[in-house]
Structure formats: C-alpha cells, structure tokens
mmCIF file of the N, C-alpha and C atoms, coordinates in Angstrom:
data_MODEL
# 
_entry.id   MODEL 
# 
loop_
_atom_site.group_PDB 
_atom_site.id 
_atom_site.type_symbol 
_atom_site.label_atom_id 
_atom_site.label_alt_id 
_atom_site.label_comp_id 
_atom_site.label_asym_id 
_atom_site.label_entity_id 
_atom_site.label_seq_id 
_atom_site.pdbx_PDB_ins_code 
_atom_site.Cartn_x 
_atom_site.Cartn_y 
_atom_site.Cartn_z 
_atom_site.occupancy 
_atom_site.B_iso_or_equiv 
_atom_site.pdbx_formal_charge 
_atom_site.auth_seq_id 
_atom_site.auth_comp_id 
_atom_site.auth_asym_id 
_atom_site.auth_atom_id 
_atom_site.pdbx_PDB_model_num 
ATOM 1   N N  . UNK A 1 1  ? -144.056 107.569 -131.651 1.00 0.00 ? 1  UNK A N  1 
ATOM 2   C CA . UNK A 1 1  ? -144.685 108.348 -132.711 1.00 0.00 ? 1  UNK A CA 1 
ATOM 3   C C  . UNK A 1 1  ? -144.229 109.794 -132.584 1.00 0.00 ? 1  UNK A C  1 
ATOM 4   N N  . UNK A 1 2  ? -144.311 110.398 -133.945 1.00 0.00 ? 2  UNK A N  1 
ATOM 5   C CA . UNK A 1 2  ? -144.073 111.720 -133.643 1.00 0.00 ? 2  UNK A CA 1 
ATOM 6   C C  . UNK A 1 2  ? -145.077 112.716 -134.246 1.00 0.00 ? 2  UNK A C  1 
ATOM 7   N N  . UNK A 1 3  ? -145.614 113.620 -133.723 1.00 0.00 ? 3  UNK A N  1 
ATOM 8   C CA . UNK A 1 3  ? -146.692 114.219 -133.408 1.00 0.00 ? 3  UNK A CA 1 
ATOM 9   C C  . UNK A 1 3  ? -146.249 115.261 -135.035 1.00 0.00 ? 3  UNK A C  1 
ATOM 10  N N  . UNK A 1 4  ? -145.001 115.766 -135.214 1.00 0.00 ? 4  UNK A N  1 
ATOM 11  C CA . UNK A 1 4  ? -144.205 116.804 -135.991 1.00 0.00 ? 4  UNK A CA 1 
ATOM 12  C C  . UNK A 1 4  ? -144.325 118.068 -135.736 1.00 0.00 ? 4  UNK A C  1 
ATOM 13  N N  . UNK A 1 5  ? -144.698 118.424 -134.316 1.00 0.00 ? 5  UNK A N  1 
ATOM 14  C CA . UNK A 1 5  ? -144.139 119.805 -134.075 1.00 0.00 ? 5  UNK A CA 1 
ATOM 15  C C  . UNK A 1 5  ? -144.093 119.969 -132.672 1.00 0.00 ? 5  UNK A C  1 
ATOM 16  N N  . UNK A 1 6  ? -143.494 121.040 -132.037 1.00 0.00 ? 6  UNK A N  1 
ATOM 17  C CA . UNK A 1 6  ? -143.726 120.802 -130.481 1.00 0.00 ? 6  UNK A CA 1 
ATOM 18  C C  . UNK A 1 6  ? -145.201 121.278 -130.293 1.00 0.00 ? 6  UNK A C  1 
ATOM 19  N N  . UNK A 1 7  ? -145.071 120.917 -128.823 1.00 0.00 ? 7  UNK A N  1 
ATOM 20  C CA . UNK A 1 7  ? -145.831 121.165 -127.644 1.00 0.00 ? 7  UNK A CA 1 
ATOM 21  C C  . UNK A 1 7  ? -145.748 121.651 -126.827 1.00 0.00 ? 7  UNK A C  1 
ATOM 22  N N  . UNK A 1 8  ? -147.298 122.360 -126.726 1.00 0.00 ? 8  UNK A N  1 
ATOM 23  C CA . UNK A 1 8  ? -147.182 123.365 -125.306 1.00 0.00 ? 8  UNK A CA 1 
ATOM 24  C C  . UNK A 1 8  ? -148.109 122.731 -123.959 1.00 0.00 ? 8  UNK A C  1 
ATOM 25  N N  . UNK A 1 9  ? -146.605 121.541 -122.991 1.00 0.00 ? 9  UNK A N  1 
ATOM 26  C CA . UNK A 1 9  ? -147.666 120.284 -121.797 1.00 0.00 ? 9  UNK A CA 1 
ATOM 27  C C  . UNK A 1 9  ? -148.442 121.627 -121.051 1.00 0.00 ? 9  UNK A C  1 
ATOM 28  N N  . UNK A 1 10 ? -148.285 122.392 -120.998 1.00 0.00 ? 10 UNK A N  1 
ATOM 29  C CA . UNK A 1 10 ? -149.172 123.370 -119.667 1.00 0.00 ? 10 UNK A CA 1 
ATOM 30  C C  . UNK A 1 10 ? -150.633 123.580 -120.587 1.00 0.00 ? 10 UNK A C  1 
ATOM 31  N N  . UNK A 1 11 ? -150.787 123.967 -121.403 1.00 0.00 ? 11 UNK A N  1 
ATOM 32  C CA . UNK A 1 11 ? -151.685 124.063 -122.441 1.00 0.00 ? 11 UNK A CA 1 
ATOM 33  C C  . UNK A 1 11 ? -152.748 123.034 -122.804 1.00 0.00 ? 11 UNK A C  1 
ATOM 34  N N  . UNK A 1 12 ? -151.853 121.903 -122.934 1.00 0.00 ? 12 UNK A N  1 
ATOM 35  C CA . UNK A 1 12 ? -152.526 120.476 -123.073 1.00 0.00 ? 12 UNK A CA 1 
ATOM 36  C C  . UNK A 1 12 ? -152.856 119.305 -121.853 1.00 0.00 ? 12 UNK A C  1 
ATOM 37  N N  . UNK A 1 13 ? -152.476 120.398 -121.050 1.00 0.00 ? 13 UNK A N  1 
ATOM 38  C CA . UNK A 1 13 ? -152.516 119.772 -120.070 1.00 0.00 ? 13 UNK A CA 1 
ATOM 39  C C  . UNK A 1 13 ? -154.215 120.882 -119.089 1.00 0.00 ? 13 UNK A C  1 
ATOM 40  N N  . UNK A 1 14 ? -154.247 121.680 -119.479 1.00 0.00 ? 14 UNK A N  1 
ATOM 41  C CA . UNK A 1 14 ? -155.407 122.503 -119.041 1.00 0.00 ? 14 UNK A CA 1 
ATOM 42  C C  . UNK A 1 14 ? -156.228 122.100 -119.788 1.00 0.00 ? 14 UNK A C  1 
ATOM 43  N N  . UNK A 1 15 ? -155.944 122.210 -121.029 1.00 0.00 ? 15 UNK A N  1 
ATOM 44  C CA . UNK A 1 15 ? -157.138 121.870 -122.286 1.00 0.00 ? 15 UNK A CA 1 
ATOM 45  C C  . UNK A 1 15 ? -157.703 120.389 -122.260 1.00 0.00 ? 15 UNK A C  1 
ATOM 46  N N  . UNK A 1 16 ? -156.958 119.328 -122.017 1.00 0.00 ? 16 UNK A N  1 
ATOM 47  C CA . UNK A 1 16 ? -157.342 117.834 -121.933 1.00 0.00 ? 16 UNK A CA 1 
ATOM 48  C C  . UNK A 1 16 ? -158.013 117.468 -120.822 1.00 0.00 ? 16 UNK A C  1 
ATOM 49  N N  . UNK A 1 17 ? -158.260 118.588 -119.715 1.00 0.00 ? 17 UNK A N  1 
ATOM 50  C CA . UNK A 1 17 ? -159.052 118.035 -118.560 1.00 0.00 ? 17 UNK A CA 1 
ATOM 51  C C  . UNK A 1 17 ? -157.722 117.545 -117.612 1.00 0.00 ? 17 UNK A C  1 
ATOM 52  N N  . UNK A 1 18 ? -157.688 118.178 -116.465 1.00 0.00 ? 18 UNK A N  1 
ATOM 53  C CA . UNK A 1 18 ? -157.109 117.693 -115.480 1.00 0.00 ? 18 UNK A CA 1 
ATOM 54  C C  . UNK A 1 18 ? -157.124 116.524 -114.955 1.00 0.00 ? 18 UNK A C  1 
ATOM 55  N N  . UNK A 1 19 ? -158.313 115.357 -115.341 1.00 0.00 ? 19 UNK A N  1 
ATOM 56  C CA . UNK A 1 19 ? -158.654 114.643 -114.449 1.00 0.00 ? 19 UNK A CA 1 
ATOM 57  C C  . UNK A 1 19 ? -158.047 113.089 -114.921 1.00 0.00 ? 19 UNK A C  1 
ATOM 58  N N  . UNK A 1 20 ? -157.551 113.577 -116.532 1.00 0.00 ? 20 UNK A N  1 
ATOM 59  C CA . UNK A 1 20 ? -156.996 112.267 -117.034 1.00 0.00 ? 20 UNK A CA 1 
ATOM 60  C C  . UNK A 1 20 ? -155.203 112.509 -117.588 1.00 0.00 ? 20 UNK A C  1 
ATOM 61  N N  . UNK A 1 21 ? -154.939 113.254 -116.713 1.00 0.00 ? 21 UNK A N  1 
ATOM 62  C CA . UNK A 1 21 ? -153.722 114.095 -116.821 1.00 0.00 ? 21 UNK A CA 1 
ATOM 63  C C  . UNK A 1 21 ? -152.970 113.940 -115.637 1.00 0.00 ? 21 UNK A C  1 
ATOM 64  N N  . UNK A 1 22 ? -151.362 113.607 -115.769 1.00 0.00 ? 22 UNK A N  1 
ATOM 65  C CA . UNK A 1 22 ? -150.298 113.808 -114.707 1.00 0.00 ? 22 UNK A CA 1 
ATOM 66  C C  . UNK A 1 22 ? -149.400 114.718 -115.413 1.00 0.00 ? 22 UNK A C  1 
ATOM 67  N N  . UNK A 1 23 ? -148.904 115.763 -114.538 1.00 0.00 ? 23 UNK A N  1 
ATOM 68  C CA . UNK A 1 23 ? -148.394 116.668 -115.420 1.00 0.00 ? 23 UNK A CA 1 
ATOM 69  C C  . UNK A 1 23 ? -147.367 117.615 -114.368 1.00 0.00 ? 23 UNK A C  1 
ATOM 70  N N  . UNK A 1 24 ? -146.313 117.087 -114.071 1.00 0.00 ? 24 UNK A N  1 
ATOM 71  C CA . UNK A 1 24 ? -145.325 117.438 -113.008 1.00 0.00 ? 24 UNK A CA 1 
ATOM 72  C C  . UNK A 1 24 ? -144.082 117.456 -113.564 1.00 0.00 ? 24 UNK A C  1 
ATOM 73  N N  . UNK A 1 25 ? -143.640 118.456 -114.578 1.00 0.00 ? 25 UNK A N  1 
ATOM 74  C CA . UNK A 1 25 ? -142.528 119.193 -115.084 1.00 0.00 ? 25 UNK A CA 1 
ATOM 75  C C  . UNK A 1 25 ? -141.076 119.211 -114.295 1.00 0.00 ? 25 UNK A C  1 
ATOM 76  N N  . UNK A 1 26 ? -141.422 119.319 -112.875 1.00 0.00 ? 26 UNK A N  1 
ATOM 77  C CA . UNK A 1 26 ? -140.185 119.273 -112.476 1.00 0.00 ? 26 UNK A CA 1 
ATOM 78  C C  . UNK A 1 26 ? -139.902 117.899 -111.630 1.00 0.00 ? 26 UNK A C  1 
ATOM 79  N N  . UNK A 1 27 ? -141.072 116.671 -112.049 1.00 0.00 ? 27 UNK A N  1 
ATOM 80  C CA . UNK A 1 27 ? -140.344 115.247 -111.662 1.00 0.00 ? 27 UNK A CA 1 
ATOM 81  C C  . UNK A 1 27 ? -140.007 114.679 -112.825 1.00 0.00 ? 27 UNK A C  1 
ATOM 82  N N  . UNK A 1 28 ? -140.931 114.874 -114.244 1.00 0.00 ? 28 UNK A N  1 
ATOM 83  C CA . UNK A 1 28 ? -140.766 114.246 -115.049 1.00 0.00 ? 28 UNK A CA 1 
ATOM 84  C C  . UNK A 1 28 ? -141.063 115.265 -116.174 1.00 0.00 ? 28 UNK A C  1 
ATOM 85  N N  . UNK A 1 29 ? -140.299 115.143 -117.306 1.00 0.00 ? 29 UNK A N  1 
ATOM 86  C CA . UNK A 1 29 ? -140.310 115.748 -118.150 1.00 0.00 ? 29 UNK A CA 1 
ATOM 87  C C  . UNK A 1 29 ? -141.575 115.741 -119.451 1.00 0.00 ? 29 UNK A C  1 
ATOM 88  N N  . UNK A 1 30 ? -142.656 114.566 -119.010 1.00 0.00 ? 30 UNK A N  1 
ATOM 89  C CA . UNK A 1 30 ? -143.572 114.580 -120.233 1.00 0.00 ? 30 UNK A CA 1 
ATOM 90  C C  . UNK A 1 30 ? -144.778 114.832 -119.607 1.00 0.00 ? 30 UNK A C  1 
ATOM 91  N N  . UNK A 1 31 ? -145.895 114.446 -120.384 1.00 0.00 ? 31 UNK A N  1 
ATOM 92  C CA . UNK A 1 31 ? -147.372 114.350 -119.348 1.00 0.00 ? 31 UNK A CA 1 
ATOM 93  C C  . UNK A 1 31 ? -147.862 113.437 -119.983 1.00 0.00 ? 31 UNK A C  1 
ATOM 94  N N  . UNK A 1 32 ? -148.425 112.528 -118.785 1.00 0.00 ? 32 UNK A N  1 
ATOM 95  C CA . UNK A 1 32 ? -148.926 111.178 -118.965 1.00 0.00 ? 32 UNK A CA 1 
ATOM 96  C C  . UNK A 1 32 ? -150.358 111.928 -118.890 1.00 0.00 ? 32 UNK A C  1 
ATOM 97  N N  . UNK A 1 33 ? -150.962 111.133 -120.181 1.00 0.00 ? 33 UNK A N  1 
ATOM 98  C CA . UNK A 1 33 ? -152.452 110.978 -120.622 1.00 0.00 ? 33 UNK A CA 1 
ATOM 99  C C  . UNK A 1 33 ? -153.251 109.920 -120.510 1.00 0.00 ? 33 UNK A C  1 
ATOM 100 N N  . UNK A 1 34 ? -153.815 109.537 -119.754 1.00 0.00 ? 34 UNK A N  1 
ATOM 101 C CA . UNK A 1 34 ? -154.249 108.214 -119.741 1.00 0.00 ? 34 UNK A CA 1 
ATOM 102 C C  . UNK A 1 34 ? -156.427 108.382 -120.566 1.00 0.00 ? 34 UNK A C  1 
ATOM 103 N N  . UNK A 1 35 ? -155.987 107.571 -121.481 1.00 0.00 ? 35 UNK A N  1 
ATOM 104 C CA . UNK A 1 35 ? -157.349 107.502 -122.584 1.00 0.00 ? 35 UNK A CA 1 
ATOM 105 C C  . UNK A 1 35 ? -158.175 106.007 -121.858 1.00 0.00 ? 35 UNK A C  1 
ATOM 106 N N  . UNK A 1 36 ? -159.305 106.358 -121.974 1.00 0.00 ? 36 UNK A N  1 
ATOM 107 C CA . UNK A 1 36 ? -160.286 105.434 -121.872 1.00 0.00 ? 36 UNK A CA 1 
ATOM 108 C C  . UNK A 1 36 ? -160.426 104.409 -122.702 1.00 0.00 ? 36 UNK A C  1 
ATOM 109 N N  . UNK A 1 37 ? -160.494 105.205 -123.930 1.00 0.00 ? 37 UNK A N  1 
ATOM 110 C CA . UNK A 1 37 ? -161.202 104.285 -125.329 1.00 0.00 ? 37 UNK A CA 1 
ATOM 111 C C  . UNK A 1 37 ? -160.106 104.369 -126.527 1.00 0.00 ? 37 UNK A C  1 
ATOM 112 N N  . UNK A 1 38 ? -159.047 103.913 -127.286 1.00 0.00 ? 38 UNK A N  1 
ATOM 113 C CA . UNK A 1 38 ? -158.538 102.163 -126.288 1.00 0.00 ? 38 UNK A CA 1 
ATOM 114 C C  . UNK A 1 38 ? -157.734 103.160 -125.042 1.00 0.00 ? 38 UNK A C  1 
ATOM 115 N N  . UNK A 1 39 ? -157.730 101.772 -124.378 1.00 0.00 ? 39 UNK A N  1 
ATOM 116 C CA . UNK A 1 39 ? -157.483 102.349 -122.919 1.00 0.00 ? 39 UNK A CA 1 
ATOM 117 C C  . UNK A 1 39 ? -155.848 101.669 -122.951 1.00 0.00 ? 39 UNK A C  1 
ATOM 118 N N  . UNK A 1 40 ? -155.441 103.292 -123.183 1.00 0.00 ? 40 UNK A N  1 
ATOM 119 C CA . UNK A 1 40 ? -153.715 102.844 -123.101 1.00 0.00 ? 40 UNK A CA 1 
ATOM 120 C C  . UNK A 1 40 ? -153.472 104.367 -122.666 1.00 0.00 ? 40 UNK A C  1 
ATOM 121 N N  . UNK A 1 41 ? -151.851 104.436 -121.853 1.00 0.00 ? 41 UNK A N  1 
ATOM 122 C CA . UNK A 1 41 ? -151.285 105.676 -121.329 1.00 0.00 ? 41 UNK A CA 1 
ATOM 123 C C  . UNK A 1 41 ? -150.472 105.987 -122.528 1.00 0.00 ? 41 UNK A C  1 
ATOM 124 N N  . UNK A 1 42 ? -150.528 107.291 -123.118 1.00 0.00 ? 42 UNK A N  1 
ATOM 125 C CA . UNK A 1 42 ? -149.534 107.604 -123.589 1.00 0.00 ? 42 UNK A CA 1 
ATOM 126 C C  . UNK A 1 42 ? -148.889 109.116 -122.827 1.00 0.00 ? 42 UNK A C  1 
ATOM 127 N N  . UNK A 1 43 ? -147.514 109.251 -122.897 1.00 0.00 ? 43 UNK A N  1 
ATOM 128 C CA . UNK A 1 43 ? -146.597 110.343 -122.294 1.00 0.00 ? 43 UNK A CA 1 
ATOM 129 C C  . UNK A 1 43 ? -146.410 111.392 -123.438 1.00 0.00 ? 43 UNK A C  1 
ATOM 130 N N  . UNK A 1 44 ? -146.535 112.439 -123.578 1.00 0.00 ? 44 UNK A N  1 
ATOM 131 C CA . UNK A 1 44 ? -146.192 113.435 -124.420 1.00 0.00 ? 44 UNK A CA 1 
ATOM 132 C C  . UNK A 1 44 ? -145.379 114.538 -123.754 1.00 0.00 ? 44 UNK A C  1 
ATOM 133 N N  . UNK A 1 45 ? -144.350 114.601 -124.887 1.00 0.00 ? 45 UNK A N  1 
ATOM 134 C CA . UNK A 1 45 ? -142.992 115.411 -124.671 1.00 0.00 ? 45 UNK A CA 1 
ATOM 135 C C  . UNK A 1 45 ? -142.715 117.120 -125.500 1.00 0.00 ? 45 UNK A C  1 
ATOM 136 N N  . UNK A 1 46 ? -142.608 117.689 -125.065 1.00 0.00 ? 46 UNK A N  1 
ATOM 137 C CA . UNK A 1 46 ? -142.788 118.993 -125.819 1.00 0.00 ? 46 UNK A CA 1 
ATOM 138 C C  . UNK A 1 46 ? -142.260 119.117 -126.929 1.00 0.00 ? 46 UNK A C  1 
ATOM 139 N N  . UNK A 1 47 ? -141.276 117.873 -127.571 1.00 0.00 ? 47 UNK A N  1 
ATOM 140 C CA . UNK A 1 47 ? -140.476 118.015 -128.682 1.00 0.00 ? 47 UNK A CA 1 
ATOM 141 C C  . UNK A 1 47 ? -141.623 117.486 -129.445 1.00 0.00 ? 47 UNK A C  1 
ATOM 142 N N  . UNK A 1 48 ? -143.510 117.217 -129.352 1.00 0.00 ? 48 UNK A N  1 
ATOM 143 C CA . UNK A 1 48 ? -143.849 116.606 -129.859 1.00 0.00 ? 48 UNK A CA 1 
ATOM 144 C C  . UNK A 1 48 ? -143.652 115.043 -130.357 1.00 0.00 ? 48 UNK A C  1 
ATOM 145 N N  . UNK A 1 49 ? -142.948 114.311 -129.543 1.00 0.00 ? 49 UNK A N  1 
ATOM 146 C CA . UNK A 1 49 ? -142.980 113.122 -129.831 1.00 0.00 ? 49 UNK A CA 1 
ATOM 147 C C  . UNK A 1 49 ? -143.596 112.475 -128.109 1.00 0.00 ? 49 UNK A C  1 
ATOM 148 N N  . UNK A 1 50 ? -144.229 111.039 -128.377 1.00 0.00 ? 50 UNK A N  1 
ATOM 149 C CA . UNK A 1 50 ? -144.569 110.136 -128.040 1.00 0.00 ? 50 UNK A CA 1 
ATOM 150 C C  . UNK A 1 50 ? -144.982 109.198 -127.854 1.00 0.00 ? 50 UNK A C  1 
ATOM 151 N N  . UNK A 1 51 ? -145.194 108.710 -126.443 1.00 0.00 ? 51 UNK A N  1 
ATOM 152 C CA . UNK A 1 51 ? -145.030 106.988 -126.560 1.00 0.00 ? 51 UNK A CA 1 
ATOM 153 C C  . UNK A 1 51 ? -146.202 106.800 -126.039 1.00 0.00 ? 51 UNK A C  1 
ATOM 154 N N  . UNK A 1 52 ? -146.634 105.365 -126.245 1.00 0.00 ? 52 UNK A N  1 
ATOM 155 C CA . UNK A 1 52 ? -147.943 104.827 -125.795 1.00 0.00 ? 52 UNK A CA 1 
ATOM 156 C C  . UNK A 1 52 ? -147.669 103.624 -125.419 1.00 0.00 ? 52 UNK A C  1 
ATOM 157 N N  . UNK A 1 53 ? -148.360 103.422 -124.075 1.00 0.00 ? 53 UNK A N  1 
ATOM 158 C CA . UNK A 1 53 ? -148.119 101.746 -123.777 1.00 0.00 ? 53 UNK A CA 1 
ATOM 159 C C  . UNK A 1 53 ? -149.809 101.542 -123.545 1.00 0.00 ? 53 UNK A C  1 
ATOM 160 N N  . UNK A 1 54 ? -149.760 100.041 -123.015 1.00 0.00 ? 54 UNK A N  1 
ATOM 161 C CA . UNK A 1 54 ? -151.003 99.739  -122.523 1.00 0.00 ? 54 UNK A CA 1 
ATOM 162 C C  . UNK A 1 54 ? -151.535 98.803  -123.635 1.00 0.00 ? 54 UNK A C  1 
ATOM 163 N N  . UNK A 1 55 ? -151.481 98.947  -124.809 1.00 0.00 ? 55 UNK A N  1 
ATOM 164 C CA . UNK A 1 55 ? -152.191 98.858  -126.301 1.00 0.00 ? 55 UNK A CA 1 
ATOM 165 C C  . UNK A 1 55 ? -152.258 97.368  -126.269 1.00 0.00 ? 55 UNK A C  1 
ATOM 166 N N  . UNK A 1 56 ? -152.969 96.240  -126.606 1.00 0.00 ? 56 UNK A N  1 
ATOM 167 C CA . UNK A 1 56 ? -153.072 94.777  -126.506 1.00 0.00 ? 56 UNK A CA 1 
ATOM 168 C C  . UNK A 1 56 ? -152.866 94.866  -128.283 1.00 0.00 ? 56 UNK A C  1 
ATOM 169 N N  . UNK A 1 57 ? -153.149 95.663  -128.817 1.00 0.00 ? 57 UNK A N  1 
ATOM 170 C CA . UNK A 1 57 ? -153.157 95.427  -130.324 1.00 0.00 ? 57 UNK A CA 1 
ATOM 171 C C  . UNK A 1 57 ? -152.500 96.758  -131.012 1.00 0.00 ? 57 UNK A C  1 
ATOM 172 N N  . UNK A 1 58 ? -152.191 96.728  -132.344 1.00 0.00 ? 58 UNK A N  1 
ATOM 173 C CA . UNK A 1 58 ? -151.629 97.593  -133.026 1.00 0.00 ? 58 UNK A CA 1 
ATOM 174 C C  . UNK A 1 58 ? -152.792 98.523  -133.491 1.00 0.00 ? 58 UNK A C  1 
ATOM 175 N N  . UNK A 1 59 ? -154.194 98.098  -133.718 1.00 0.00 ? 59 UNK A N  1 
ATOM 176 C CA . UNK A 1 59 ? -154.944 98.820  -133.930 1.00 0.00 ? 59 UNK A CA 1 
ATOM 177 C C  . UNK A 1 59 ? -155.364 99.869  -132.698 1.00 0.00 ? 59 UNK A C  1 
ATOM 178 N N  . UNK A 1 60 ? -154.875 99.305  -131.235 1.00 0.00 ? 60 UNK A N  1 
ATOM 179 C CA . UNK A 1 60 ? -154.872 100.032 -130.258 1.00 0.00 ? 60 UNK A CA 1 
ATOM 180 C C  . UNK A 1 60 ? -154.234 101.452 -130.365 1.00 0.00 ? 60 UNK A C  1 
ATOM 181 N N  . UNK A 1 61 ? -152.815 101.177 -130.813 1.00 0.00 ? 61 UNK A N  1 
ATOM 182 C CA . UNK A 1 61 ? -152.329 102.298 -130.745 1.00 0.00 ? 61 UNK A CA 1 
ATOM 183 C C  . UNK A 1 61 ? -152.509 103.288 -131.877 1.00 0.00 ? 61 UNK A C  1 
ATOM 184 N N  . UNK A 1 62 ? -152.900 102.848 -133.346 1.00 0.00 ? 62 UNK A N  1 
ATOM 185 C CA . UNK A 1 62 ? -153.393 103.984 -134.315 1.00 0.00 ? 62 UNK A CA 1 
ATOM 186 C C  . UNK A 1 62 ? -154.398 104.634 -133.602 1.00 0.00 ? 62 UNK A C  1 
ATOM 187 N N  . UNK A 1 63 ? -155.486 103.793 -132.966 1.00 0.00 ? 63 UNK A N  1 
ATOM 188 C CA . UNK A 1 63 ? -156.461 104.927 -132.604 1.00 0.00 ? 63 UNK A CA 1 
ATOM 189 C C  . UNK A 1 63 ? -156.079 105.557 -131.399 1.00 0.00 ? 63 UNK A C  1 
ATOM 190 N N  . UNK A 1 64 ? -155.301 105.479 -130.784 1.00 0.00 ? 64 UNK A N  1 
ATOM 191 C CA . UNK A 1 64 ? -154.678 106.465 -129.598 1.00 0.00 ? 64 UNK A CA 1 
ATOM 192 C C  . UNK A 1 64 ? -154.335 107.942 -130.514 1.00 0.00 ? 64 UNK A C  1 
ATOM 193 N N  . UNK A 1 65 ? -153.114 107.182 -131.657 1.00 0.00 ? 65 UNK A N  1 
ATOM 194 C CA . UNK A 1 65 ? -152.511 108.410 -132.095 1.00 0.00 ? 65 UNK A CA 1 
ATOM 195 C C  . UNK A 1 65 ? -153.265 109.627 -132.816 1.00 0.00 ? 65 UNK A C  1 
ATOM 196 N N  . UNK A 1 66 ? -154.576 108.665 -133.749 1.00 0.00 ? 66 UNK A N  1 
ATOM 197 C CA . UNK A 1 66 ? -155.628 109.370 -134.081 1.00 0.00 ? 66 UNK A CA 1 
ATOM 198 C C  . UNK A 1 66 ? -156.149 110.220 -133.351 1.00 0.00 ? 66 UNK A C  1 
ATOM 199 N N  . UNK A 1 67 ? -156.798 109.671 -131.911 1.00 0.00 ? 67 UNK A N  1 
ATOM 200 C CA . UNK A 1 67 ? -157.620 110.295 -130.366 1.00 0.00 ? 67 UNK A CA 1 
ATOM 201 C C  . UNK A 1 67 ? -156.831 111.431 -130.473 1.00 0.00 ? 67 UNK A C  1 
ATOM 202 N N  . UNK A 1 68 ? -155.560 111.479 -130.035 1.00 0.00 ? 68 UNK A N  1 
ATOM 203 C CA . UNK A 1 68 ? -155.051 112.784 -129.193 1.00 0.00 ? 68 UNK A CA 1 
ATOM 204 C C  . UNK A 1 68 ? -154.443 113.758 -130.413 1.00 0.00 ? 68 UNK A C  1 
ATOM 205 N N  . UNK A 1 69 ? -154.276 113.490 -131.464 1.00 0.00 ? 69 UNK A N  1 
ATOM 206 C CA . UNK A 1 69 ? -154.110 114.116 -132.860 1.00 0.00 ? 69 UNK A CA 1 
ATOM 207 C C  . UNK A 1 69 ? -155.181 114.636 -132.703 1.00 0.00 ? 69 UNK A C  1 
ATOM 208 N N  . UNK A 1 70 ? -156.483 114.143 -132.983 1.00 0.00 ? 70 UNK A N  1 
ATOM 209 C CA . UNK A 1 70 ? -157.965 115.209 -133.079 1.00 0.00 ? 70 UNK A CA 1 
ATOM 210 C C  . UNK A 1 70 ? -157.895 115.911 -132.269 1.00 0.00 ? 70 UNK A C  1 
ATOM 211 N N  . UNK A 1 71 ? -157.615 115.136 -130.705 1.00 0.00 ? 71 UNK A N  1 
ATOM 212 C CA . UNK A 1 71 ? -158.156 116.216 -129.077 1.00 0.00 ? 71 UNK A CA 1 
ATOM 213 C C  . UNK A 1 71 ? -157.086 117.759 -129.775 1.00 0.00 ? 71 UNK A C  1 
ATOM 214 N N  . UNK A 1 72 ? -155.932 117.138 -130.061 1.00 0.00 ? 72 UNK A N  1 
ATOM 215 C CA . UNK A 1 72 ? -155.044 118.451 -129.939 1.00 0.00 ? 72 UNK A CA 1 
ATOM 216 C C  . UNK A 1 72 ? -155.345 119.423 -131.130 1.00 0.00 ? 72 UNK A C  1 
ATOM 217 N N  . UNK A 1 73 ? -155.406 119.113 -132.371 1.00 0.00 ? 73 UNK A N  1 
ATOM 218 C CA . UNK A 1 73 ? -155.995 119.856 -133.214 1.00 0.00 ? 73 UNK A CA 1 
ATOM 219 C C  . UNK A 1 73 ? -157.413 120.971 -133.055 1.00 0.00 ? 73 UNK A C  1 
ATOM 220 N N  . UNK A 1 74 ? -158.125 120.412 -132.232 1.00 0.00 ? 74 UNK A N  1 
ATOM 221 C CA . UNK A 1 74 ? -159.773 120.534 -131.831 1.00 0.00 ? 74 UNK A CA 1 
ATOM 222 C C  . UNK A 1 74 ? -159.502 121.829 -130.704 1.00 0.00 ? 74 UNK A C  1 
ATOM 223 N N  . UNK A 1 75 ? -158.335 121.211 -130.083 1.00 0.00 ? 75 UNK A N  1 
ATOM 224 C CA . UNK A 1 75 ? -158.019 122.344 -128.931 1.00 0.00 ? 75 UNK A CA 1 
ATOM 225 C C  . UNK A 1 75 ? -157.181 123.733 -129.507 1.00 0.00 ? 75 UNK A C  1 
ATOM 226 N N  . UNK A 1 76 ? -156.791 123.357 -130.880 1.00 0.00 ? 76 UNK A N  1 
ATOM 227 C CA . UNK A 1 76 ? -155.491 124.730 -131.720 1.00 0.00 ? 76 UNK A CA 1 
ATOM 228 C C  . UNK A 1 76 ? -154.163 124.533 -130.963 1.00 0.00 ? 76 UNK A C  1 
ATOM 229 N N  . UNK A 1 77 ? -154.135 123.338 -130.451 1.00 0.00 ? 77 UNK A N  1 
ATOM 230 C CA . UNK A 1 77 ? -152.758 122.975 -129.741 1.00 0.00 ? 77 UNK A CA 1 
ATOM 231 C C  . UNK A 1 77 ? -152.020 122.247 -130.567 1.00 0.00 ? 77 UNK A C  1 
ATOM 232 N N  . UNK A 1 78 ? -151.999 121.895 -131.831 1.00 0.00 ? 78 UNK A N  1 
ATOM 233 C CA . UNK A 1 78 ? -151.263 121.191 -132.921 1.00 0.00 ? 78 UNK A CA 1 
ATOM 234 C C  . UNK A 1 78 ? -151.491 121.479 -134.051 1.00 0.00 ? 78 UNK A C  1 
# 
C-alpha cells in the first residue's frame, strides 16, 4: 500500500508508543508496527509506502491500512 506521501519513522515512531514499535534505521530501513486489532505487522518506509503481513483475511488488511492512516493523521504525521 501506499500511504502517498513520505514519512517522518523517528516521529512515528515516538508518537505510536515505543512499546509496539521496532525502529533501528541503521539495521533496517523501515519500522515494524505491530497492531493488536487485526493483529498483523506492518513495516513502514519513509517513502510512505507499506507492507503488512500477518492478515488471515483481506478485510484484515483494509482495517490495518485504515488503523495507522487514522493513528498517523491524529498524530499530524500524514
């Protein structure tokens, strides 16, 4: 998916709570988000695009993209 604009991971990565966040720039280039509710990881890349795994269904992953679309909007990070 693509989000359509970049991202700032240090930002979204303070703002989303540390505690459901991996966020190590100089091993890996995205930050893994891991969501509860549906409970799938998605990685976000500063070019604004990303991926989601985990999802058992397709309705899984709209509401992921929905989830972190609101979180980031809510935060003025998108």
């Amino acid at each position: 998916a693509d989000l359509g604009s970049e991202l700032n991971l240090n930002a979204i990565a303070i703002g989303l709570g540390l505690e459901n966040i991996e966020y190590e720039p100089e091993q890996f280039p995205g930050l893994v988000y891991r969501i509860k509710e549906p409970k799938v990881v998605v990685l976000l890349f500063g070019s604004g695009k990303l991926v989601i795994t985990g999802g058992k269904k397709t309705e899984d992953i709209e509401a992921a993209v929905k989830k972190i679309s609101k979180e980031l909007k809510g935060l003025g990070l998108l």
